[in-house]
C-alpha positions as CSV (number, residue, x, y, z in Angstrom):
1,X,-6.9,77.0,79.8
2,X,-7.2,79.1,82.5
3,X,-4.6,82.1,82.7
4,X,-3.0,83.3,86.1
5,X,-4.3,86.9,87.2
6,X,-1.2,88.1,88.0
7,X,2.6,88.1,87.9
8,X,5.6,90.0,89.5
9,X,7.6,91.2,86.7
10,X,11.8,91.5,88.0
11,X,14.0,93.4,85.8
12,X,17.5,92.1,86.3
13,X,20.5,93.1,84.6
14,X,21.3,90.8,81.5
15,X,24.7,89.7,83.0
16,X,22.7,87.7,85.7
17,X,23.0,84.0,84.5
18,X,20.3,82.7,82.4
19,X,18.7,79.6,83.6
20,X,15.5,77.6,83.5
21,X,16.1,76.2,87.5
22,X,13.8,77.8,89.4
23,X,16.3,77.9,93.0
24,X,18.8,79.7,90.6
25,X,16.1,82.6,89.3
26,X,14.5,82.9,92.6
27,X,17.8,84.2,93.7
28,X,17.5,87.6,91.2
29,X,14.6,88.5,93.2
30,X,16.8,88.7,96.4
31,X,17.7,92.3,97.5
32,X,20.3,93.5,94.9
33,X,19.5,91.4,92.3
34,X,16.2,92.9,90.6
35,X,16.4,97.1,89.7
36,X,12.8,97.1,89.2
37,X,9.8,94.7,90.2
38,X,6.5,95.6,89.8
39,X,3.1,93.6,90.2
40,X,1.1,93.1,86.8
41,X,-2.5,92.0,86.7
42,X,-4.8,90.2,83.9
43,X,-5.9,93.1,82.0
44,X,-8.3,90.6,79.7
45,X,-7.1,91.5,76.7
46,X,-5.3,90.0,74.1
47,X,-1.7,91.9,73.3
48,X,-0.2,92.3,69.7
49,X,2.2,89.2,70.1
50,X,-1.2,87.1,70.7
51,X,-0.8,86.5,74.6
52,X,-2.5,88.1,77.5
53,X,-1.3,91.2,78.4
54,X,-1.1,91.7,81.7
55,X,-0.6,95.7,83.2
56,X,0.5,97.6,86.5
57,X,3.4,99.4,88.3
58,X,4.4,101.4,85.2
59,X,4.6,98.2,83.3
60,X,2.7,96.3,80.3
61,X,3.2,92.9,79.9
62,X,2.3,90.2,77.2
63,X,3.0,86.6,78.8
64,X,2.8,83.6,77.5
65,X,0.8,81.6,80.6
66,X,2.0,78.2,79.3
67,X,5.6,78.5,79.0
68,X,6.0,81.9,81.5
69,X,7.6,83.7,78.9
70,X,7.4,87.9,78.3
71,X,6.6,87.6,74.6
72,X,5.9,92.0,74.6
73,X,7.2,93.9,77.2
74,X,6.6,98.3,77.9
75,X,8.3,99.5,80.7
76,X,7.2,103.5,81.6
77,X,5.6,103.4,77.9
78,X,9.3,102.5,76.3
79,X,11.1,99.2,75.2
80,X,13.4,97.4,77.9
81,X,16.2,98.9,78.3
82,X,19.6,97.5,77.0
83,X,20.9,95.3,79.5
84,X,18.4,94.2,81.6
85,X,15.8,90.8,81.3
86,X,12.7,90.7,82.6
87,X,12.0,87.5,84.6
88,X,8.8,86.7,86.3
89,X,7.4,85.1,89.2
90,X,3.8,83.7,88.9
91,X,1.9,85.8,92.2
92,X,-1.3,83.3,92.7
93,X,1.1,79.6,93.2
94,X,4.5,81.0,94.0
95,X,6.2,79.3,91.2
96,X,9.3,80.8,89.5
97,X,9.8,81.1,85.8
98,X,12.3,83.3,83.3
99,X,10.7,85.2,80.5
């Protein structure tokens, strides 16, 4: 299976409704919705959790390609921090997913 080469990771805070449609988590990448965003790249390896891990912007990612989940997430070289999600937007179709 080929995995995508990169991902825009949004950090949203936790309060923002979880859902799996993809109109209602584009809308945490509108202006106010996302505190951080940053552009992650195929790094080719293989993270700790078993996924690719996918790297940039301050940020390390491991991301499960099939189901667009953030299995392993560093932000700045520390855990998430309390209160926010990360959600991600596949960069080479456009599509939307949560993680």
């Amino acid at each position: 299976m080929s995995h995508p080469q990169s991902y825009e990771i949004l950090l949203v805070p936790r309060f923002v409704e979880d859902t799996t449609d993809a109109e209602d988590t584009a809308d945490a990448a509108e202006p106010g919705g996302a505190v951080r965003s940053a552009v992650v790249s195929a790094t080719g390896e293989t993270g700790a959790s078993g996924y690719p891990r996918y790297s940039g912007e301050g940020i390390v990612a491991d991301i499960d390609p099939a189901t667009h989940s953030v299995e392993a997430l560093l932000v700045d070289g520390a855990e998430l921090a309390l209160g926010l999600s990360a959600r991600i937007k596949e960069k080479d179709t456009g599509a939307d997913a949560e993680g």
